[in-house]
N, C-alpha and C positions, 0 to 999 in steps of 0.2 A: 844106730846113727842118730846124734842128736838132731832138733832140729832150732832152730832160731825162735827168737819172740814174736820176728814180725810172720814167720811159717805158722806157727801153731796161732796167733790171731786172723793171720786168712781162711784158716782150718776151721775156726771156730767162727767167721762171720759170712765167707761165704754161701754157706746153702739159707741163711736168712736171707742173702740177695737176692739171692735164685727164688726164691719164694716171693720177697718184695717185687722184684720185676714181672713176673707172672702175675702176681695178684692186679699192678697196674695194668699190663695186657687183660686180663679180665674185666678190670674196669672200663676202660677204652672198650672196648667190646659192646659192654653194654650201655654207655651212652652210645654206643654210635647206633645200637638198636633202637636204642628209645628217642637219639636224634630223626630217624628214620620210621619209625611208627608214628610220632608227631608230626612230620612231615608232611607224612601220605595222610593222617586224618584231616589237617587241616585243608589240605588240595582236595582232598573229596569234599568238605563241607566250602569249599568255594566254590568246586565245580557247581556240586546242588546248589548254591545261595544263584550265581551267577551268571553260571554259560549254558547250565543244565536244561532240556526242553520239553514237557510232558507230551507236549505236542506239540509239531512242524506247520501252522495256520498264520495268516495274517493277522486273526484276531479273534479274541473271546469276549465272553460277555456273558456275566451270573450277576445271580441277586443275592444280598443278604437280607434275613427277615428279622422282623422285632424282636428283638429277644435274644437270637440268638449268641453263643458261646463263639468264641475263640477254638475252642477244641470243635465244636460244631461246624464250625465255617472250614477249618481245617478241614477234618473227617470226607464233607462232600466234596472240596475243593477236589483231594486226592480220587472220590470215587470218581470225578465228572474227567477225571485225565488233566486239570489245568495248572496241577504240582505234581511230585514226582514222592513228596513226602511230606506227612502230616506233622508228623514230630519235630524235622527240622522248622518247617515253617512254624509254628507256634512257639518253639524256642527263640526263630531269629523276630518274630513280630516283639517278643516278649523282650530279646536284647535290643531291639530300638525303640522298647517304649512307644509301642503302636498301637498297645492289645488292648488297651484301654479306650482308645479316640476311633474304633472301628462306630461307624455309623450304619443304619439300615440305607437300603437305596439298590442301585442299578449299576454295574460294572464293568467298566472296561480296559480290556490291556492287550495294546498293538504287540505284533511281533519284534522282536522275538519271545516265545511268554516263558521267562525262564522264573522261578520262584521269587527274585528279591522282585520283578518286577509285577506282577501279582500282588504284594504285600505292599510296596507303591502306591500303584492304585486303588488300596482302599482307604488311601485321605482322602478321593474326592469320590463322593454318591452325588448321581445326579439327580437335580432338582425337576420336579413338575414342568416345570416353565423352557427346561434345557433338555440339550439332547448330544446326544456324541458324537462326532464327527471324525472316521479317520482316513486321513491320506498317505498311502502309501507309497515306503522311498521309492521311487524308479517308473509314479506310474505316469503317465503324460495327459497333456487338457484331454484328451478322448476318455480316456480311463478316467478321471476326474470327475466331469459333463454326465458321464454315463451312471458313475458315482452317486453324485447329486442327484441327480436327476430321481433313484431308485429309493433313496432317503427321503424323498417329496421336498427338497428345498429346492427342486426347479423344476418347471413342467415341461420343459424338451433339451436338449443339448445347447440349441441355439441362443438361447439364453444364456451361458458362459462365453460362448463363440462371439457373442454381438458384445461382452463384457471383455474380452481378452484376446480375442484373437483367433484363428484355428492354427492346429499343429499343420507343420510343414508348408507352411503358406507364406513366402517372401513377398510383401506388399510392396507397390512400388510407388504409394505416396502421392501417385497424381492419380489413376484411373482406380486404384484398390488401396486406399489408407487403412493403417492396420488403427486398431481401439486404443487410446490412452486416457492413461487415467489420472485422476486430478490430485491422487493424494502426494502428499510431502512425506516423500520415505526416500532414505539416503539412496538404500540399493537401488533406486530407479534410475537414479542418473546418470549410468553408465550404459542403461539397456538402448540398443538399436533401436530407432522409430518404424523397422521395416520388417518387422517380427511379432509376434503375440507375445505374451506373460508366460510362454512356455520356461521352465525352470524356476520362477519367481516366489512360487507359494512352495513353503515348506512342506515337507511331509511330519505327520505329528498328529498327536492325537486332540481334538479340540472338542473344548464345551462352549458351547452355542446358545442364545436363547430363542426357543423357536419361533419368536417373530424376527429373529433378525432379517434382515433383507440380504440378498447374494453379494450388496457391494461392501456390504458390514462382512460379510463371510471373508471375502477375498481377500478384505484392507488386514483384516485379522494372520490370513495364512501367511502375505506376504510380510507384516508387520514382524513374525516369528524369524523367518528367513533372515529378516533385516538384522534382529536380535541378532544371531548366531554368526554373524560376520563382525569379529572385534576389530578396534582401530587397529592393532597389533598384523591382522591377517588382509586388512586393507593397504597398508605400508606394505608386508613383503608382498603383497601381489605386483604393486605400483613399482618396487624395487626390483623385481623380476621385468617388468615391463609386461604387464596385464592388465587390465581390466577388468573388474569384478563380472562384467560379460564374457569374457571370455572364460573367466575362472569356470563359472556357474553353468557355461556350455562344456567344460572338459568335463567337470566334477560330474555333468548329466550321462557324457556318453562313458565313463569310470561306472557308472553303476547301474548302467546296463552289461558292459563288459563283462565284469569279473564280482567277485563278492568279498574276500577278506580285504582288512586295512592292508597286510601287508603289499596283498597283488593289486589294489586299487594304488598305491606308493610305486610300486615298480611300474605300472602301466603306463600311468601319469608321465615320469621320466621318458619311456617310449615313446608315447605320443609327442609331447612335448620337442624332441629332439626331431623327429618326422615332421614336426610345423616349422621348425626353425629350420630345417634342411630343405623345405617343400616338399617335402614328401607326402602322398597319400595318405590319409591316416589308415585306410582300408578300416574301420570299426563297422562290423557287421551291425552292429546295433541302428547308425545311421540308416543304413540301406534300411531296415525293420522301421524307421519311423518315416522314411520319405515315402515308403509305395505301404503304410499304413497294413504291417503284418507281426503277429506277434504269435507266440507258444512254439518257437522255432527257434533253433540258435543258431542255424546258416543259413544262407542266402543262396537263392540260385542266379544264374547267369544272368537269368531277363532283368533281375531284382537287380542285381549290379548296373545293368545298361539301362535303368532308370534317369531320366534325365534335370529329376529334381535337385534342389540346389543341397539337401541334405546328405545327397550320396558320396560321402567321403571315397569312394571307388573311382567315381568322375572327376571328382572335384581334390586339389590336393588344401591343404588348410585346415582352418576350421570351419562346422558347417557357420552358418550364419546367427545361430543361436541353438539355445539348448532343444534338447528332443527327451527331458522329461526331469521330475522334480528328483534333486539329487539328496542325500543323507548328508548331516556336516562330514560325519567321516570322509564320503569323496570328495566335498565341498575341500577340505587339508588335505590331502590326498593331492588335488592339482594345483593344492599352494604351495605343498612341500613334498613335492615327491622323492622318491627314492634314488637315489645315483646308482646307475646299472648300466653294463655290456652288451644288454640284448636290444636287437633293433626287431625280431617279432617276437610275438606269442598265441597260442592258441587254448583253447578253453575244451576239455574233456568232455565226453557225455558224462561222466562222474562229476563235471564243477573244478576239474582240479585246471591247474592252470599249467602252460609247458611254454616252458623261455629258448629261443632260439640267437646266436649270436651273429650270426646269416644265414642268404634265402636257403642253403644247402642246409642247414641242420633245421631249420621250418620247414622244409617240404620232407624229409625223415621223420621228423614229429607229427608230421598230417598224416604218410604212410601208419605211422606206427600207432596212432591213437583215435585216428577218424574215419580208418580205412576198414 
């Protein structure tokens, strides 16, 4: 049988295709492997650079001494637990041109202490004359007062108390006027006259010089706070129909609640929709700062039947002011919160958070997670 020209050219070009196309499957192959090993190396070297934690603490604090190396500082860093790797840190100090400008001195780095933040704070050693100061997000004037107080920058609590106010104390202006203070800072202008400076002072890590006086301390904390509210985040509050007061009392009781950006975003919506509805907020956290209890994450009955003006249990609204220094993150959090279906939620003894759409699928989620 003969066969054609264009027969015996498919004959002859075929199995080159066949190979051609396989060789391309091959290749595809193997970028998609080496797209996928670069992948995963670089998400590990972010994890360690970024989210990664040597240790779970509010905070550290090392020295470095004269002389010392960059591989030095590394090496102990790793033995003392305050990075997780020596190598990567010396490489990333080395990629930001930091390895050079490390100075001798005293150090310190608030939580979270994940390695870029570590290699941060060694642009600033503290001076003879200065000293560290940190506040922590979510803690309130007690936790603050008590603070101070163990730093020797104040000799008894009262001394903040007589500067700002006490937690949980609605002044009423004629027989109990609460403390104000004279300085010229934006964010003051919205706060209640019948409340303390409760949520006012940022949480954040400050240098201080150790004569400063406690009203230099304060004008400083609140000073940073002020920073971190842009005109941008003032307009949508005002555009919502807020008040940098109210903002800074949601944002407070947001991070006593919950912990990630996302469920400090969802929560916010929650609450938010409960104020505009009148609804209770029920935030355990209030009840925890009106009858002054903490290292608990539920409340009992009596604590509920508290008659303080804090107890979102009694009271439906917001409370009257914040019940402790909030992070910017919750700070955006109650500027922009998340658009969501769930009207409760409940917090795990794991931290984890569980969204309910009504009280039936909330009271299933309490069975199922707290029972």
């Amino acid at each position: 049988m003969e066969h054609s020209l264009e027969e015996e050219i498919e004959d002859k070009l075929l199995p080159h295709l066949d190979f051609d196309r396989k060789g391309v499957g091959i290749l595809k192959i193997i970028l998609l492997i080496i797209f996928i090993c670069v992948f995963l190396a670089m998400w590990f070297l972010y994890t360690e650079i970024y989210v990664s934690e040597a240790q779970s603490v509010d905070e550290v604090t090392f020295m470095v001494e004269d002389g010392e190396s960059v591989g030095q500082i590394a090496d102990r860093l790793e033995e003392k637990q305050i990075i997780r790797n020596a190598w990567i840190f010396k490489k990333y100090l080395v990629f930001k041109n930091m390895d050079k400008e490390i100075q001798s001195g005293q150090f310190k780095v608030v939580y979270p202490i994940t390695l870029a933040r570590v290699a941060s704070s060694l642009k600033s050693a503290i001076r003879q004359d200065e000293e560290i100061i940190t506040i922590i997000p979510g803690w309130d004037l007690r936790d603050i007062a008590e603070y101070l107080q163990e730093k020797g920058i104040i000799g008894n609590k009262n001394e903040l108390y007589s500067l700002l106010g006490e937690s949980a104390v609605l002044y009423d202006g004629v027989f109990k006027k609460a403390p104000k203070l004279s300085y010229n800072i934006k964010l003051l202008d919205d706060k209640s006259n019948n409340v303390s400076y409760e949520g006012y002072l940022a949480p954040d890590t400050y240098r201080i010089f150790v004569s400063a006086t406690l009203e230099e301390v304060v004008e400083k904390l609140i000073n940073q706070q002020n920073k971190l509210i842009t005109s941008d985040m003032y307009r949508d509050a005002k555009n919502a129909g807020r008040s940098i007061h109210d903002i800074l009392t949601m944002a407070s009781i947001l991070e006593r609640e919950v912990r990630t950006p996302e469920d400090k975003a969802k929560v916010a919506d929650i609450f938010w929709r409960r104020y505009e509805n009148s609804w209770a907020l029920q935030a355990d956290s209030t009840v925890h700062y009106a009858v002054n209890k903490s290292g608990d994450v539920f409340t009992t009955q009596e604590d509920r039947n508290s008659t303080n003006p804090w107890n979102t249990y009694q009271y439906a609204g917001l409370p009257p002011g914040p019940i402790s220094s909030p992070s910017l993150g919750s700070i955006k959090a109650a500027i922009y919160p998340q658009k969501n279906n769930n009207w409760y939620f409940l917090t795990t003894l794991d931290g984890e958070v569980k969204y309910a759409q009504d009280l039936d699928g909330h009271n299933k989620n309490v069975q199922k997670y707290l029972r």
